[in-house]
C-alpha positions, 0 to 999 in steps of 0.5 A, a space after each residue: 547558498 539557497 537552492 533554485 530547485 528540488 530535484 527528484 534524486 533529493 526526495 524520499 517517500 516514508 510512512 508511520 505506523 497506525 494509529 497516526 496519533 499514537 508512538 512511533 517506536 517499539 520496543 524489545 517486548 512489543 511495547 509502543 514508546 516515545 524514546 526518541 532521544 537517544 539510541 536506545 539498543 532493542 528500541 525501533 523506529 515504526 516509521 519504514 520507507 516507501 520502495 521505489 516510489 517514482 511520483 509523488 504529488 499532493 494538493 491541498 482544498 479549501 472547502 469555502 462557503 459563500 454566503 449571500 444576504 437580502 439588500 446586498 451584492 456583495 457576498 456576507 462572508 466567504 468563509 472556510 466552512 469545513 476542515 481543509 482537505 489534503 490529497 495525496 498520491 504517489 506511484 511505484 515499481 511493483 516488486 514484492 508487497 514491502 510497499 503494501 504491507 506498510 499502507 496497511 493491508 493484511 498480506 499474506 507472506 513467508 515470514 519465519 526462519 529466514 523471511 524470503 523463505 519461511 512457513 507461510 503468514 497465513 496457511 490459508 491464502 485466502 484465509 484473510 480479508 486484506 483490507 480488515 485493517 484499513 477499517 479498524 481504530 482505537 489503540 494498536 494494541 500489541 498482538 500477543 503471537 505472530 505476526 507481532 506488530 503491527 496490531 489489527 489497526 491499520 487504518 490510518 497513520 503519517 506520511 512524510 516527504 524527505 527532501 534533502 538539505 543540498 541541491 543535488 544531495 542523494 536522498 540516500 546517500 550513507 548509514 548513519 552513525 548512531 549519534 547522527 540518526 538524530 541530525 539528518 540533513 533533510 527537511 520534512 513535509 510530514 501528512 497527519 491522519 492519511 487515509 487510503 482512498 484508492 490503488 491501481 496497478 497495471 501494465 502494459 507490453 514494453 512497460 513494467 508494473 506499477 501501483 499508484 496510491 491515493 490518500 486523503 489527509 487531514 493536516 500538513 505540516 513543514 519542515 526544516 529538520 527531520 528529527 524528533 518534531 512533533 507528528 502530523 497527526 491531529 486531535 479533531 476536536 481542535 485540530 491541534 497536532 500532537 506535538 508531544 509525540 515525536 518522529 525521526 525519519 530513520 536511517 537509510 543506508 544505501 542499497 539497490 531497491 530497484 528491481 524491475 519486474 519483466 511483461 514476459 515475466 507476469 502469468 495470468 490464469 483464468 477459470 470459469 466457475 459454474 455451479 457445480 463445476 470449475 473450467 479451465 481456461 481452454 474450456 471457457 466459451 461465449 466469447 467467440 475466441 479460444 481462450 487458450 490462445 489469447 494473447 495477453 497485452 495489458 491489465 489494469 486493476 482500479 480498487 476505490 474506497 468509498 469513505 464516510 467522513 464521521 463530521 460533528 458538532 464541536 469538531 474541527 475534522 472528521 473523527 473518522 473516516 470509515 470505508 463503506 462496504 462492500 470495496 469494488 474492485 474492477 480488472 480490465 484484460 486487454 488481449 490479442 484475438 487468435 482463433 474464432 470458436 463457435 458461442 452464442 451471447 445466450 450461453 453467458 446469459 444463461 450461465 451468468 458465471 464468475 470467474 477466479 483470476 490469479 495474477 503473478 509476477 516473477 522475480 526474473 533472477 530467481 524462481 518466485 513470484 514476488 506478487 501475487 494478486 487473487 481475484 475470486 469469483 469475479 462477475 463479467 462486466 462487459 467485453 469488447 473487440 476493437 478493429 481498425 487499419 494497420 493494427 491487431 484485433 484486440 478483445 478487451 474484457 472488463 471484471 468485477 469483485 464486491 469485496 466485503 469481511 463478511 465473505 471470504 468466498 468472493 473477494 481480492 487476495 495479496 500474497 508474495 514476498 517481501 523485499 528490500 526489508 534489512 536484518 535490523 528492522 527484523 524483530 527476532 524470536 527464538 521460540 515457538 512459544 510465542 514469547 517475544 525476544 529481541 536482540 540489537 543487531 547493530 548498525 552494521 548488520 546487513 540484509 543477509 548476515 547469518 542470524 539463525 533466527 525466526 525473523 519476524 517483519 515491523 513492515 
């Protein structure tokens, strides 16, 4: 019986490794394949699921020309002069950084010993440029020490929307058995070469956090099976796919992924930095009110990635498409005004201070942060109050961070933990030697079995 409808339930969000165009398996020694035929014990799927994901929509452009000649009303040719564009974007609850460690940014999280608590990726939290990877291409070569993978390419790389055979079929529904992990009843509307081009996050009092997440794509392809298909990804010069290199979307087995993050439960920090001086929050002045009493309503984070499209001549699409920098990154805080204090317009002027902001969200059944954003040394765009009958006077303060590689003293910082990851999409070393060892678990490990093990992420 054909369905008359695709509802929500059915459909599913997963993501492949980087580059687009290269394997989607690793191995037990690091080493990229395209085994996709059997099972092979110690062998692993790259492609991971996007958590929690509550919208996803696309949209594809046809970039026509329309040509006119001498003599003639009628139009010459109406051709599709460059490569077809599709967009994407999709939206998520925030919990933990799984979701924007597998788009691609440099995070910074435990991940030894037992991965929710272990040694720290980075000693420095701010030791990394976040968004590094989002701007390097070439082979995703295989890191000879921790982190093992993924490599330092994380600058592109497939997108694919699961939609279940059955009307009303739970995307998620069993754990497979391993000869089925090749027959998923599911078809598969799979996005070739994405690209990043912009993330926002906020939330409000009475709602919880999400991130929104744009791409930019150069192929999409349809579906009616999920298992060992060719890839999306496209060669530019002829716009073909690289059939030949083959995808299977991985089993899901059924487990709560949804953990609502609480308004009551996010903490913002703010500090003034001068010259040859860092302010708290209770001595920051200028702006008419006592800082240590407002009352925080709302924040908005906007990231946009300004892109290049590297188009030549013998090219169907753009080889590349290159991040400009430096990345702007605008915070909008929203909060009620309490007591007055005494400033003038002048000393802002005059100081012309930046601003180090620190915002964490708390897992409200244990004592962490799952996410935590840094902004450092960000500068005052502008400030406003609204007033008006039957509600609250609000101050609304607008920021703004350049974030370039090239300055790790100014920029925008992600650290947090790592959720809704099982034990058997862990690769796992048994040293300190950086030598990569990795045992199968089965497919009945689950997240939490006791492996005594460093455990080392695939995102």
């Amino acid at each position: 019986m054909p369905k008359n409808r695709v509802a929500y339930n059915t459909q599913a969000v997963y993501v492949g490794p980087s580059p687009s165009s290269g394997y989607h398996f690793i191995d037990d020694i690091g080493i990229t394949n395209n085994n996709y035929t059997t099972y092979l014990p110690g062998n692993y799927n790259l492609i991971k699921k996007i958590n929690r994901v509550t919208d996803f929509n696309y949209n594809i452009t046809l970039p026509r020309e329309e040509y006119k000649q001498l003599g003639k009303s009628k139009l010459a040719e109406n051709i599709i002069l460059n490569h077809p564009t599709v967009a994407i974007d999709f939206e998520y609850y925030l919990n933990g950084i799984t979701n924007e460690a597998r788009l691609g940014w440099l995070v910074n999280h435990p991940f030894n010993e037992e991965f929710r608590t272990g040694e720290i990726l980075y000693p420095n939290n701010f030791g990394v440029f976040v968004f590094s990877g989002l701007n390097t291409y070439g082979a995703n070569i295989q890191p000879d020490v921790s982190p093992f993978w993924p490599g330092t390419n994380r600058a592109n790389r497939n997108i694919f929307l699961v939609v279940t055979y059955g009307q009303n079929e739970d995307e998620v529904t069993k754990r497979l058995a391993s000869n089925d992990v090749f027959s998923r009843n599911a078809n598969v509307i799979s996005f070739g070469d994405c690209y990043m081009t912009s993330y926002q996050t906020s939330c409000s009092v009475g709602a919880t956090p999400k991130a929104k997440v744009g791409f930019v794509s150069d192929n999409i392809l349809f579906y009616t099976g999920s298992s060992g298909v060719g890839i999306p990804a496209i060669n530019p010069k002829n716009a073909i796919n690289y059939d030949d290199i083959k995808f299977i979307i991985p089993e899901e087995p059924v487990i709560n992924d949804l953990s609502i993050v609480l308004p009551s439960e996010i903490n913002l920090d703010i500090e003034q930095v001068n010259d040859n001086s860092v302010l708290p929050i209770n001595q920051i002045t200028g702006f008419g009110v006592k800082f240590s009493d407002i009352k925080i309503q709302s924040y908005s984070i906007d990231i946009k990635f300004e892109r290049e499209d590297l188009r030549s001549i013998g090219y169907k699409a753009p080889a590349s498409r290159r991040i400009n920098f430096p990345v702007p990154i605008s915070l909008n805080i929203t909060s009620l005004v309490g007591d007055e204090s005494t400033s003038k317009l002048e000393d802002i002027i005059k100081k012309d201070a930046k601003y180090n902001l620190t915002l964490r969200m708390k897992d409200r059944f244990i004592n962490n942060y799952n996410v935590r954003y840094d902004f450092r040394k960000a500068t005052l765009q502008d400030f406003q109050y609204t007033s008006s009958i039957e509600s609250n006077k609000t101050l609304s303060i607008n920021l703004k961070v350049n974030c370039s590689p090239d300055d790790l003293q100014e920029g925008f910082f992600v650290s947090g933990m790592l959720s809704n990851i099982l034990t058997a999409d862990l690769l796992i070393t048994e040293d300190s030697l950086d030598i990569l060892k990795t045992e199968h678990l089965g497919s009945t490990a689950q997240q939490g079995d006791g492996f005594f093990l460093n455990l080392v992420p695939l995102y």
